[in-house]
C-alpha positions as CSV (number, residue, x, y, z in Angstrom):
1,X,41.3,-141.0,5.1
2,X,38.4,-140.9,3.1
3,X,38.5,-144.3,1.9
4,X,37.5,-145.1,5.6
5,X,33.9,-143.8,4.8
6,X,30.7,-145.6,4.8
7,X,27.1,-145.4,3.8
8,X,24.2,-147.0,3.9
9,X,25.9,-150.2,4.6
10,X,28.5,-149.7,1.5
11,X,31.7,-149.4,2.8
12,X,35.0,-148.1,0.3
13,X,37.3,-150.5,-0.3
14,X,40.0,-150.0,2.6
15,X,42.8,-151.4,0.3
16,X,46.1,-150.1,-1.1
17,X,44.6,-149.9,-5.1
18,X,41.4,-148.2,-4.0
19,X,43.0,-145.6,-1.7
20,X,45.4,-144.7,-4.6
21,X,42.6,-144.1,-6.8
22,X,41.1,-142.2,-4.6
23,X,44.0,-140.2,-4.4
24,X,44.8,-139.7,-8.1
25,X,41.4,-138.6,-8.5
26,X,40.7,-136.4,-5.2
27,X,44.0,-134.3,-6.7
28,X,42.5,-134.3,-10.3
29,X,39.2,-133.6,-10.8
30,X,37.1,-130.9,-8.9
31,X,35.0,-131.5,-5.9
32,X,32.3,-131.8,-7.8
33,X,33.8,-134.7,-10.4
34,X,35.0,-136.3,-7.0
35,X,31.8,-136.1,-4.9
36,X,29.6,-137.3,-7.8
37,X,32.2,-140.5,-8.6
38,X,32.2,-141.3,-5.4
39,X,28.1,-141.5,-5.2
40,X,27.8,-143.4,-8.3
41,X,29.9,-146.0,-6.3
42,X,27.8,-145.9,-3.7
43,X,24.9,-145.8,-5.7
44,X,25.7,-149.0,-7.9
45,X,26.6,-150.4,-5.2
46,X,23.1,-150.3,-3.5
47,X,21.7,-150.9,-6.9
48,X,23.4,-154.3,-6.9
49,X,22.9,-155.2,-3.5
50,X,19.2,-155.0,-4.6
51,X,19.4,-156.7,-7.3
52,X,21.7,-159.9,-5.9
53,X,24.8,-158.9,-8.1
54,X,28.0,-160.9,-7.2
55,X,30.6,-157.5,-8.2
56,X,33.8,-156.7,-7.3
57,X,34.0,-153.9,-4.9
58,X,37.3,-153.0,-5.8
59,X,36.9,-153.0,-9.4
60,X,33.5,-150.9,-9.1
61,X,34.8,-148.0,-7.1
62,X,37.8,-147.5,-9.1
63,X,35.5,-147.5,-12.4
64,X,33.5,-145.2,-10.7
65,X,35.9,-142.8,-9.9
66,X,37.5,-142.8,-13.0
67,X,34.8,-142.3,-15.0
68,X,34.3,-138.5,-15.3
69,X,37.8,-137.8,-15.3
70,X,38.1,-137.6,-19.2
71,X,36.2,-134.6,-19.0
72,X,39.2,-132.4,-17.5
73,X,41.1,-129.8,-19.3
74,X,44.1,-132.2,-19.6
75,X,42.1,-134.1,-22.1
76,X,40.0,-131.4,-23.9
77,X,42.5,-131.8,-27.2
78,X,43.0,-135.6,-27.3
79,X,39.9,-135.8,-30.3
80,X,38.6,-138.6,-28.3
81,X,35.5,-139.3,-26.7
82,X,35.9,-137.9,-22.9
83,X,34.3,-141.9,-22.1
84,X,37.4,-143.4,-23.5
85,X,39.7,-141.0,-22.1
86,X,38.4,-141.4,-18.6
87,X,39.2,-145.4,-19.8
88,X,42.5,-144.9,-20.6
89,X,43.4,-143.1,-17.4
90,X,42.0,-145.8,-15.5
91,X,43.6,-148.8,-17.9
92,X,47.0,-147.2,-17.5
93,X,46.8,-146.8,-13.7
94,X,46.1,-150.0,-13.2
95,X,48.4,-151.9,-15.9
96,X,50.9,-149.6,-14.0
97,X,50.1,-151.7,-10.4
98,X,50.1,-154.9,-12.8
99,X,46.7,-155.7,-12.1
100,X,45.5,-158.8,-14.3
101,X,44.2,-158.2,-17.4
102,X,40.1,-159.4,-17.3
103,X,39.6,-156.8,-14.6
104,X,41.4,-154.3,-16.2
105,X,38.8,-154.9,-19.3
106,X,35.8,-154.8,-16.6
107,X,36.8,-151.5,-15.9
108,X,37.8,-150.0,-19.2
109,X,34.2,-151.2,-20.4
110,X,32.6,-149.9,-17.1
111,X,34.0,-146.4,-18.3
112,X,33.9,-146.5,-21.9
113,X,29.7,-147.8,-22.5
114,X,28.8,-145.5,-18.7
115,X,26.7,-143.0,-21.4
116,X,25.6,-145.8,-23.9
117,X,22.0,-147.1,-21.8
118,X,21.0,-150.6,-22.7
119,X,24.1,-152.4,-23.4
120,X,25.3,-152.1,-20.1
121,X,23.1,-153.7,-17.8
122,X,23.6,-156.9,-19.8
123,X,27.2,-157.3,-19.1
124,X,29.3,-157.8,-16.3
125,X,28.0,-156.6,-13.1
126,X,31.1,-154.0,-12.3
127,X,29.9,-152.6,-16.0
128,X,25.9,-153.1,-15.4
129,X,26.8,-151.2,-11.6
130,X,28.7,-148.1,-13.1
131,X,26.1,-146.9,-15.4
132,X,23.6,-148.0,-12.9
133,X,25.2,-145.5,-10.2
134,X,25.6,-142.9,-13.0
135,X,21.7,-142.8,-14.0
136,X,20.8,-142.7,-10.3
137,X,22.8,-139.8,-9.7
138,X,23.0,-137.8,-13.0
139,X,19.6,-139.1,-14.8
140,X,17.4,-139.8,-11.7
141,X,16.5,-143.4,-12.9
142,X,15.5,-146.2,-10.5
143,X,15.1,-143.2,-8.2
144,X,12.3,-144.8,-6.0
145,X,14.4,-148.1,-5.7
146,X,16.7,-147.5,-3.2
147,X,15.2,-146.0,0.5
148,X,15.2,-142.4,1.5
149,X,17.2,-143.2,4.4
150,X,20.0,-144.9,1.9
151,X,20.0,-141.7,-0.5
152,X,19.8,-139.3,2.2
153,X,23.1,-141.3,4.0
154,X,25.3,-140.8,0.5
155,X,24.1,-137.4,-0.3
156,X,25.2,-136.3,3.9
157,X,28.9,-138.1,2.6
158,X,29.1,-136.5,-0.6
159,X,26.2,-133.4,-0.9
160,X,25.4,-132.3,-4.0
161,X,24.5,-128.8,-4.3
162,X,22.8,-127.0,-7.7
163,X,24.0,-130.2,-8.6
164,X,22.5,-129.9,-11.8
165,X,23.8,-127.2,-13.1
166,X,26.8,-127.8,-12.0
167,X,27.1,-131.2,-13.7
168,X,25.8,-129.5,-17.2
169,X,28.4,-127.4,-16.9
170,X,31.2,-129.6,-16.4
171,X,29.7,-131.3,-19.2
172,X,29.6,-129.0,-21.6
173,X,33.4,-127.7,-20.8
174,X,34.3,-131.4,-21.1
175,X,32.9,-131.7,-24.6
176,X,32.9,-128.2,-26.1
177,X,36.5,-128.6,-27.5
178,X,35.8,-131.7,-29.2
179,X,31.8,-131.3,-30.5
180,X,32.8,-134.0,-33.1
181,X,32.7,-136.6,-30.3
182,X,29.3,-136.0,-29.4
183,X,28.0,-137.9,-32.9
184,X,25.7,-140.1,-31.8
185,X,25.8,-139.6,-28.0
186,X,23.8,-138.0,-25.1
187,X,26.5,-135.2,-25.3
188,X,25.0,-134.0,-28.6
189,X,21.9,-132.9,-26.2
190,X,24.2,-130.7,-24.1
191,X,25.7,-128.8,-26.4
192,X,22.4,-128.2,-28.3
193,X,21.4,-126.8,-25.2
194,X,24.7,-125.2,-24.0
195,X,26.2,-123.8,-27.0
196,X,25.5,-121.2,-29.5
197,X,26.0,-122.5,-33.1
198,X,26.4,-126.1,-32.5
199,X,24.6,-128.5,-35.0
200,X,24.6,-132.2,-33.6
201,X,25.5,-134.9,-36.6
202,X,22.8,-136.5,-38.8
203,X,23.0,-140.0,-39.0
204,X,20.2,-140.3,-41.8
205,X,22.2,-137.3,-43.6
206,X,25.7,-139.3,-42.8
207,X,24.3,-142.6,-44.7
208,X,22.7,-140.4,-47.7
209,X,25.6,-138.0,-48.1
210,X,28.2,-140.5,-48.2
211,X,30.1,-141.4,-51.7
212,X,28.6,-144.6,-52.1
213,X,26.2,-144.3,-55.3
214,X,23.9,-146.4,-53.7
């Protein structure tokens, strides 16, 4: 099973909850969705190991691999952000395994703020380690703080060919039905760069425009 793998001293979580989520997600999301949710666990994980985080392993990988999955085609006409989508799916898996409520809020956060940067590094380390693991993969920050030997041993589990491109694109798929939830977010960038004719919301034309006289 794959949960059995390993890294860089960061083990998956060899229990029933985390092998189901690995599970759910391995049959829906592409190899690329999985592959890259399964480094930002490893990832954040190292991330927190270096910076003496008390997390719950558990609650970490499953944010992680839920994170992207809002981004499918299942959820391209919900209206929602794909964040909160991704948030739901995880929230309703685990309400469904009656997991208690505080750490079913670590991980809806986790999911929901994983593409707002500098809120989440100031809550809750499962939340702090999920966006931490996403801007190491995606984004490239903190790239120097972890060892080449540590990146080189999650890349060998979970490679990450023309990665970048191939991320963008998923990206822009994810969003492209929806360009209303990009207001205010880092997707705005990608579809400025990805598709023809999109004009990203002006927040200083939003406030000016709106029917307040003043």
């Amino acid at each position: 099973m794959t949960s059995d793998f390993s890294a860089a001293g960061v083990r998956v979580p060899d229990l029933k909850l985390a092998r189901e989520a690995t599970e759910l997600v391995r049959d829906a999301a592409s190899d690329l969705i999985y592959d890259h949710s399964r480094r930002v666990y490893f990832f954040g994980a190292l991330q927190g190991r270096n910076r003496d985080l008390s997390f719950d392993p558990e609650l970490l990988y499953i944010a992680a691999m839920f994170h992207d999955l809002g981004l499918g085609e299942p959820f391209h006409g919900s209206g929602r952000r794909f964040e909160v989508d991704s948030a739901d799916e995880a929230r309703r898996f685990l309400q469904a395994r009656q997991v208690p409520e505080d750490s079913i809020r670590r991980v809806w956060t986790a999911i929901a703020l994983h593409t707002t940067p500098g809120v989440p590094e100031f809550m809750e380390p499962e939340v702090a380690l999920v966006t931490a693991g996403v801007e190491y993969d995606v984004l490239g920050i903190g790239y120097h703080d972890l060892t080449e030997a540590d990146r080189a041993a999650v890349v060998a589990l979970h490679p990450r060919p023309d990665f970048k491109q191939r991320i963008l694109e998923a990206f822009t798929e994810g969003v492209r039905p929806k360009p209303e939830t990009t207001f205010g977010n880092v997707k705005a960038d990608v579809l400025v760069h990805y598709v023809p004719g999109f004009e990203r919301g002006d927040f200083v034309r939003t406030i000016l425009d709106s029917p307040w006289a003043e």
